[in-house]
Backbone as CSV, one residue per row, in Angstrom:
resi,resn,N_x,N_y,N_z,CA_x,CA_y,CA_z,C_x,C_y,C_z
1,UNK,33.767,-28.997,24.377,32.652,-29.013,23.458,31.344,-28.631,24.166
2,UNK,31.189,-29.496,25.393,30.214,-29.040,26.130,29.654,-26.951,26.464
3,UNK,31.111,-26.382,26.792,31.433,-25.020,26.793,30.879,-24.846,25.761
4,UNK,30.980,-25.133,24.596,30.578,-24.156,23.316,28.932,-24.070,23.165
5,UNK,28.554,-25.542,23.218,26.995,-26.092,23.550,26.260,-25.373,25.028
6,UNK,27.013,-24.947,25.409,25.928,-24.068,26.564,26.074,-22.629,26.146
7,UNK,27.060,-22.309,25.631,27.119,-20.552,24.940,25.881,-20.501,23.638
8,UNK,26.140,-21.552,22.826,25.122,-21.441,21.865,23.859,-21.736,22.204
9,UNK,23.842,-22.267,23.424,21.876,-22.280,24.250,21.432,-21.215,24.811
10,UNK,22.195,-20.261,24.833,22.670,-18.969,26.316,22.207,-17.968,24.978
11,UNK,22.749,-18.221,23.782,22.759,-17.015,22.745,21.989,-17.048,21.668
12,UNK,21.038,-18.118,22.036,20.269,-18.662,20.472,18.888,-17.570,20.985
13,UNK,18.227,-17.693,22.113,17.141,-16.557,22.359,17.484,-15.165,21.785
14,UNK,18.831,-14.908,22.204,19.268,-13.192,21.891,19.209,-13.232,20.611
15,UNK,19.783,-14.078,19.907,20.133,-13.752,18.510,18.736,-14.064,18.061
16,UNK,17.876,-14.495,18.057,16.552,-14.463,17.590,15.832,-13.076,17.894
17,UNK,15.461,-12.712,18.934,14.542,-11.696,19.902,15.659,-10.134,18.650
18,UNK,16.964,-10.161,18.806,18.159,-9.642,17.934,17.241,-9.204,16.466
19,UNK,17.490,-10.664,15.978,16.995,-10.370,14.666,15.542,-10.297,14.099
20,UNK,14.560,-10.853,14.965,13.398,-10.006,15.096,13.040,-8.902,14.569
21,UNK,13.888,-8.127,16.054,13.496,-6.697,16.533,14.202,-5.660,15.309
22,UNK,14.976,-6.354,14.709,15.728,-5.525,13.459,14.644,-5.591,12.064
23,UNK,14.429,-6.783,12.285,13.586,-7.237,11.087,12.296,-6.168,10.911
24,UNK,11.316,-6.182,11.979,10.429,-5.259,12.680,11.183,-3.646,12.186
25,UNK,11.636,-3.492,12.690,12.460,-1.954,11.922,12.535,-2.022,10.861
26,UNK,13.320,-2.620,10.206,13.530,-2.842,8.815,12.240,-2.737,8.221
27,UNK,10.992,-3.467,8.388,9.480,-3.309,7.553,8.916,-1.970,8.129
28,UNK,9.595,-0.886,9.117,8.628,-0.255,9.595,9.220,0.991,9.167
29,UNK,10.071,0.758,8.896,10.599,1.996,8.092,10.419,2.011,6.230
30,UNK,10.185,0.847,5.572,10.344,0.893,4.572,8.623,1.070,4.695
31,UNK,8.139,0.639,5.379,6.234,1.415,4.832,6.315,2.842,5.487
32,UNK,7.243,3.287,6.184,7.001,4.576,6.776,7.248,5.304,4.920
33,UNK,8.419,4.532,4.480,9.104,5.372,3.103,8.144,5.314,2.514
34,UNK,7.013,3.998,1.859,6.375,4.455,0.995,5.334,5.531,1.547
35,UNK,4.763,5.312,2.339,3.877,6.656,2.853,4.321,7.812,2.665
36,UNK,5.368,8.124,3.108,5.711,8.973,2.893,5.967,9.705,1.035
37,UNK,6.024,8.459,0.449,6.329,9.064,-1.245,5.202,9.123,-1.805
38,UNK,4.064,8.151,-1.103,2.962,8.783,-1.567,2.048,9.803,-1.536
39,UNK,2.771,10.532,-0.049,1.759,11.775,0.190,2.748,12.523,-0.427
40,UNK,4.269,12.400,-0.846,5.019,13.715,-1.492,4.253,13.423,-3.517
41,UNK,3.960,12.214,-3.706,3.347,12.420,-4.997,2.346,12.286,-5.382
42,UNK,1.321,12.494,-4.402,-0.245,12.315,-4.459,-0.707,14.173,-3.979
43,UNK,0.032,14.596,-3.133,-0.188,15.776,-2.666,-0.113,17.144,-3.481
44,UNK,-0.266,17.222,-4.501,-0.062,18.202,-5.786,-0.735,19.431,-5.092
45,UNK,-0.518,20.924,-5.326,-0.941,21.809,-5.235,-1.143,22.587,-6.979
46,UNK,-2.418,22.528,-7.083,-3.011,23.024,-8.391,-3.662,24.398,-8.377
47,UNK,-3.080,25.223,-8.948,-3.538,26.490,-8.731,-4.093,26.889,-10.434
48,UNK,-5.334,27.044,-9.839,-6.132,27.044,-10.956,-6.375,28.944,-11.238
49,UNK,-6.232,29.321,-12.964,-6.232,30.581,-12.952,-7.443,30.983,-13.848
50,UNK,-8.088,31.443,-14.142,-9.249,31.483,-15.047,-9.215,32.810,-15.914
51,UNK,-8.847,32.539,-17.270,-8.734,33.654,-17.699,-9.605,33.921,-18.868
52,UNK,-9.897,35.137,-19.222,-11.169,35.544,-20.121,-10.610,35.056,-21.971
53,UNK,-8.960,34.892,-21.690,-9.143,34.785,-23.267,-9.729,33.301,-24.085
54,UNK,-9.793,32.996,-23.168,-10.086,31.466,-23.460,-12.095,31.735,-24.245
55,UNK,-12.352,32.218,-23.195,-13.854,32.450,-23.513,-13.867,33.526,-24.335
56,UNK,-13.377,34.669,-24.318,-13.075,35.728,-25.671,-12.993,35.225,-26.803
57,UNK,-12.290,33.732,-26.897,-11.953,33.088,-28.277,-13.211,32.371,-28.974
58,UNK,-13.666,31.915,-27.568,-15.009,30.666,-27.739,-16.253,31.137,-28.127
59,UNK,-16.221,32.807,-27.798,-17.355,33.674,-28.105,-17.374,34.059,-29.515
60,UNK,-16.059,34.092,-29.983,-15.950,34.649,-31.359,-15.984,33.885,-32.619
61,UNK,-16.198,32.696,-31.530,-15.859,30.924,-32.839,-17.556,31.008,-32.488
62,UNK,-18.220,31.214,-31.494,-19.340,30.872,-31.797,-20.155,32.091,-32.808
63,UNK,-20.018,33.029,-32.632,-20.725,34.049,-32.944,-20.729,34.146,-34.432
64,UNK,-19.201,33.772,-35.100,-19.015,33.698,-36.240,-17.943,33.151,-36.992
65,UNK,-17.124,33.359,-37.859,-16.386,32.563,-38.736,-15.075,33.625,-38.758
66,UNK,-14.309,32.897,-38.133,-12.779,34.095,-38.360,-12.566,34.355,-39.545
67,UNK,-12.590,33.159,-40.669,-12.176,33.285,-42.050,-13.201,34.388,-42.640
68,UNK,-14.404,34.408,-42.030,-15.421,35.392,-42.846,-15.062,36.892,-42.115
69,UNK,-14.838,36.698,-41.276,-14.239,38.859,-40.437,-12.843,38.862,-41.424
70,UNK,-12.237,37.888,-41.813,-11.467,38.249,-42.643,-11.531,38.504,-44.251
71,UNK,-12.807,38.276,-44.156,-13.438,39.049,-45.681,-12.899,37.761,-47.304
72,UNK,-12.752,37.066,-46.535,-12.614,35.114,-47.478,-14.155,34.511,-47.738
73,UNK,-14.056,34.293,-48.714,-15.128,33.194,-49.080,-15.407,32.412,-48.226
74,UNK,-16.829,31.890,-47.119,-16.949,30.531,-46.418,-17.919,29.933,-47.092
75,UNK,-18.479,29.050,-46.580,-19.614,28.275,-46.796,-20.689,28.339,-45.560
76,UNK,-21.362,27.375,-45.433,-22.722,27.402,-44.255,-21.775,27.193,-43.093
77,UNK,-21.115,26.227,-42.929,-20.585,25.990,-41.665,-19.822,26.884,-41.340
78,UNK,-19.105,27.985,-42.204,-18.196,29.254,-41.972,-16.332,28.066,-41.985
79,UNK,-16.408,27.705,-42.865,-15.093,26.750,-43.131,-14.928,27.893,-44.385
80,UNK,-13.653,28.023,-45.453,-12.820,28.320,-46.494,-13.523,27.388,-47.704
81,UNK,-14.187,28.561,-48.097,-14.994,27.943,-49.743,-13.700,27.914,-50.459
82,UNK,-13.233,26.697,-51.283,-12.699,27.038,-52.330,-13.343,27.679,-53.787
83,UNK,-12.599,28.159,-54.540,-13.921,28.898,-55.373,-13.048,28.276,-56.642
């Protein structure tokens, strides 16, 4: 009995310092993971294109009334008079 009681005094440091040093890994890899998922889903590449029809459209809503170039009844605001 004594034998067993000096192996388990001999092995209680290792198995601590053991499971520690695993433990320590274990948290240092799972914040390595989130870092890592946050720069793969925070890191977006946005390629921005600017194109004229957008403002071609905005020029023609301001300037005037589509329904009226189409030769329809509007009103003041250039909306579809019903008649």
């Amino acid at each position: 009995m004594e034998d067993i009681s000096n192996l388990i005094k001999e092995a209680k440091p290792l198995y601590f310092a053991r499971k520690r040093r695993n433990n320590f890994i274990k948290g240092s890899l799972a914040v390595l993971f989130c870092v890592v998922m946050m720069n793969i889903f925070t890191m977006q590449s946005y390629t921005v294109y600017y194109s004229d029809d957008f403002l071609n459209e905005l020029s023609d809503v301001t300037e005037g009334s589509v329904i009226a170039d189409m030769g329809l009844p509007t009103d003041d605001y250039g909306l579809l008079m019903v008649v």
